[in-house]
N, C-alpha and C positions, 0 to 999 in steps of 0.2 A: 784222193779227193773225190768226194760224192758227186755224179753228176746230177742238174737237173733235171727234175722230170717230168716227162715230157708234156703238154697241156694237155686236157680232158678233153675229150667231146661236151661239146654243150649244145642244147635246145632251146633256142629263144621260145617264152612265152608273154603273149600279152597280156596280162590283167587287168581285170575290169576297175574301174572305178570305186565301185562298192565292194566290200567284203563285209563278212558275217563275224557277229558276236555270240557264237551260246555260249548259257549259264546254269546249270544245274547245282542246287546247292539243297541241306539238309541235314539231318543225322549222320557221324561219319557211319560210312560199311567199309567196310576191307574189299579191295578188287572194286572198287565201282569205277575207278577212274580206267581200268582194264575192258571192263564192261560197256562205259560207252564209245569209248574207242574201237572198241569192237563192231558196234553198230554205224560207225564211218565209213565213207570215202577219205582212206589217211593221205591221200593223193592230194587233198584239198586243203590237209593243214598246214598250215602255218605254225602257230603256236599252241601249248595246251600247257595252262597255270591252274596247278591244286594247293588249296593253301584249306587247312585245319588247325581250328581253334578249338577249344574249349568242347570237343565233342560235335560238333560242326563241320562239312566242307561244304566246300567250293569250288567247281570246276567250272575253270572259260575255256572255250576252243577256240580260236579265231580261223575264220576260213579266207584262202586265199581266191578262190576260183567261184563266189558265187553269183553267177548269172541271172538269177533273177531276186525276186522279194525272200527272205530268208523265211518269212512264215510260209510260202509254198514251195519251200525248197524240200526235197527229200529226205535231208538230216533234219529236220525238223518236223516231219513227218516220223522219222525213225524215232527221233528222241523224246518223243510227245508222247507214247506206249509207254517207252521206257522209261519214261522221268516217274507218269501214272503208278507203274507197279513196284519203282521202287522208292516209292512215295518225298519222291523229289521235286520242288520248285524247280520251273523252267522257264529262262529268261531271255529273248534274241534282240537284238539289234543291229542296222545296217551303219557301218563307219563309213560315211561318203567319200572321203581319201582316206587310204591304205599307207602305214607308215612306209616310208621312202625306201627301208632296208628291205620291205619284202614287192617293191617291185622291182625284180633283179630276174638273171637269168636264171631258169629255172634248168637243174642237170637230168640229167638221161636219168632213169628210173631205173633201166636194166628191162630184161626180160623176165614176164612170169614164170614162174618156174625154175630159171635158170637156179646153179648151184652161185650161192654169193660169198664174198671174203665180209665179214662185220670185224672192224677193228676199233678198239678202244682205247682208249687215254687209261692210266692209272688212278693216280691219287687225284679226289674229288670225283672220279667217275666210277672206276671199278670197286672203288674202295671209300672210306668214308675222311682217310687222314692226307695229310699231307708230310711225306716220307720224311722231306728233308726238317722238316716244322719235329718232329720228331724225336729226331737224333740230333737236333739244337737243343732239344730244352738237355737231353742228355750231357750236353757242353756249357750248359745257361744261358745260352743265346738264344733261346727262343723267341723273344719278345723282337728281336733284331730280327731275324731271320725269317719271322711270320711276315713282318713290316715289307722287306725285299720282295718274299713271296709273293705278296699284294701286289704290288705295284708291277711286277714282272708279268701275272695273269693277267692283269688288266692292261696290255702293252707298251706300259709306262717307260721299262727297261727292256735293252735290249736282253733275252734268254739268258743266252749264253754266259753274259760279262756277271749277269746275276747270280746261277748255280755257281758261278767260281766263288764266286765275294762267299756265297753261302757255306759250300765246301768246305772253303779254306776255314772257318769258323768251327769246323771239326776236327783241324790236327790235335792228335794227342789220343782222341777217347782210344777204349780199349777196343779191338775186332768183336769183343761180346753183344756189344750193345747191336749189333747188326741182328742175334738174335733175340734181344732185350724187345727191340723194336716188331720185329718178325709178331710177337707174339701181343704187341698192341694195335696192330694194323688190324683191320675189321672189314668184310667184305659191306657194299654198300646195297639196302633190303633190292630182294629181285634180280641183283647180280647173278648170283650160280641159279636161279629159276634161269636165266636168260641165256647164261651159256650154255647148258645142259638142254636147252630147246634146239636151239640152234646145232648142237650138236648130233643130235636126236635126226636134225632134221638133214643133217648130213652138208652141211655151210662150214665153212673155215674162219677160224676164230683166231683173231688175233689181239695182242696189248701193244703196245708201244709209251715209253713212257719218259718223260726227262729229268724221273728220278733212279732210282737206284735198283738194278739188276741183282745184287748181291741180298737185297730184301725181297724184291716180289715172285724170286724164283720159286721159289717153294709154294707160293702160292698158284703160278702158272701147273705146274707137275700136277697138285692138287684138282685143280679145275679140268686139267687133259685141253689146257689151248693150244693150238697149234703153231702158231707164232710170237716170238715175246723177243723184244727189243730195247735197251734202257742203257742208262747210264752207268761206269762203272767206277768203284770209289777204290782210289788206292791203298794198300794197308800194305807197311812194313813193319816188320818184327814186331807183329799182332797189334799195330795201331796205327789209326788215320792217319795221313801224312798232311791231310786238308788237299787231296790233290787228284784227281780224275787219270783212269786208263783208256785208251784208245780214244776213237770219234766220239764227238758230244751227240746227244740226239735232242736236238733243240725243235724249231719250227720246220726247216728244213729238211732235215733231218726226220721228223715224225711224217712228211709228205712221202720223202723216198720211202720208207718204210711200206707205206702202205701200195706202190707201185712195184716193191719188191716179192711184198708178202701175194700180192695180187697174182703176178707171175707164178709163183713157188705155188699158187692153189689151184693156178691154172683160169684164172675166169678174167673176164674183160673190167677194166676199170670203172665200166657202165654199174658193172653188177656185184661193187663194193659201197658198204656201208659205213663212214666214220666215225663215233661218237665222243664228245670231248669238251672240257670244259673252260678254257683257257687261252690268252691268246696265241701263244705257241701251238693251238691245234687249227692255227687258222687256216693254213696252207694243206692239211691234211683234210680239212672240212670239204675247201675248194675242190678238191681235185678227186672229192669220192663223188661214184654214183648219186649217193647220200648222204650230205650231212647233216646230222644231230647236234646242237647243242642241248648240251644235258646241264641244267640248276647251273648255265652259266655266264659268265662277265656279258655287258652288255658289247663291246668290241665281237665277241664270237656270233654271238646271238644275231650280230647284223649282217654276217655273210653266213649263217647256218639255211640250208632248205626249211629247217623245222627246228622250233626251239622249243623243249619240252622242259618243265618245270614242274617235277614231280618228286614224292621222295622214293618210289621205286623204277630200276631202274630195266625191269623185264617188262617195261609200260612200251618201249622201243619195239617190242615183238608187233606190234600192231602198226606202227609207223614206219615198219618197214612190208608192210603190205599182207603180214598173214593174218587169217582170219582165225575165228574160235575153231572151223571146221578142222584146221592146219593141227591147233594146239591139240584140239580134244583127242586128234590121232596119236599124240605120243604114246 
């Protein structure tokens, strides 16, 4: 039996009544959403929503910590250059109550410097599919199993009773389709820019995931992460049985994980990073140094430190506090 583990340090912060809106929007460029985050205090965010149309973006920041008038705030000082030279509208506003999910306790940040564990979620985060959505349609049940899916990330259903129902919808296929599958899975843009940084920068990296160990291994080898965690599908006499080996790694399950891998890298709980998109990453969010929601459910988003909404996901290098001076060293 898994024990639980143990609670985090945490840091009460007060927040102010007002927090900040910026908006930067234009021509899209590639790396812009990289670029102004670069020019932040990522200490301060809250949220950041990119959204491109038509040749167009848009970026909001929302800030959690701003003290005074946002037009004479420093990020707005910083971003007023910046908007200038890369010939973007720039738009601020003060939200005189701050939604209720971000006045919460705000976790230990870690130390500068310190060496950090960054651990990840798989499908929808590291990657762009959803494993078991997958190797359904492989069965024809995709349509079923997307539906479960849903309702499972958005904490409708309990994890666990969910990947079973799902599973078991796969007795029969052949052990092929595991590489059928291998070979439609897609890493998600900014992925391996993110681990290969972080790697570079001598951090320990890990996945955790509540799908399938027998698909994302080859992927973990490939990337050289350190830790890798998931679920395992049982096969006899070269086909599903619809039925799972060993412990599940559900919500629970994804929390130990990251107290485990924390240990194994040696660094304090302070100075681990989460990133995750789903409700089963809720207790893994709580319990890191930092947690990210990454493009996820609104349930995560409300106990995340910061919820990024972006479609790359080495946008996270910056919201865990390094600067351009960090990257341009690689």
């Amino acid at each position: 039996m898994q024990k639980s583990p143990p609670e985090s340090k945490r840091l009460t912060l007060t927040l102010p009544t007002v927090s900040a809106s910026i908006t930067l929007s234009g021509k899209f460029q590639h790396g812009i959403t990289h670029n102004i985050l670069g020019h932040l205090n990522t200490l301060e965010v809250s949220e950041v929503t990119e959204k491109v149309s038509a040749g167009e973006i848009s970026i909001t920041v929302l800030l959690n910590n701003s003290t005074k008038e946002v037009k004479s705030s420093d990020h707005y000082a910083l971003l007023k250059d910046f908007a200038q030279l890369s010939h973007l509208a720039l738009d601020c506003s003060e939200i005189d109550t701050a939604p209720m999910h971000r006045i919460r306790v705000q976790r230990d940040q870690g130390s500068e410097g310190n060496k950090r564990l960054i651990l990840l979620d798989v499908d929808s985060t590291l990657i762009q599919q959803e494993v078991i959505e997958l190797l359904a349609n492989k069965a024809g049940a995709g349509a079923e199993v997307a539906e479960i899916t849903t309702a499972a990330m958005s904490g409708k259903l309990d994890f666990a009773a969910a990947l079973h129902a799902r599973v078991k919808l796969l007795n029969g296929l052949p052990e092929s389709v595991l590489d059928e599958v291998r070979n439609e899975v897609s890493l998600t843009p900014g992925a391996r820019e993110l681990v290969n940084a972080l790697k570079q920068l001598n951090h320990c990296v890990g996945i955790v995931s509540g799908g399938f160990i027998d698909v994302i291994s080859p992927l973990a080898t490939e990337l050289q992460i350190d830790y890798v965690r998931a679920n395992k599908l049982e096969v006899k006499d070269g086909k599903l049985t619809g039925g799972l080996e060993g412990p599940i790694i559900d919500r629970a399950g994804k929390a130990q994980s990251l107290f485990d891998f924390a240990k194994n890298c040696g660094v304090d709980i302070a100075d681990t990073v989460a990133v995750g998109d789903g409700a089963n990453d809720i207790d893994m969010l709580k319990s890191a140094g930092l947690g990210i929601a990454f493009n996820a459910k609104p349930i995560l988003q409300s106990v995340a430190d910061i919820s990024l909404n972006s479609t790359h996901l080495d946008t996270v290098l910056f919201l865990i506090g390094l600067s351009k001076k960090d990257l341009a060293a690689i």
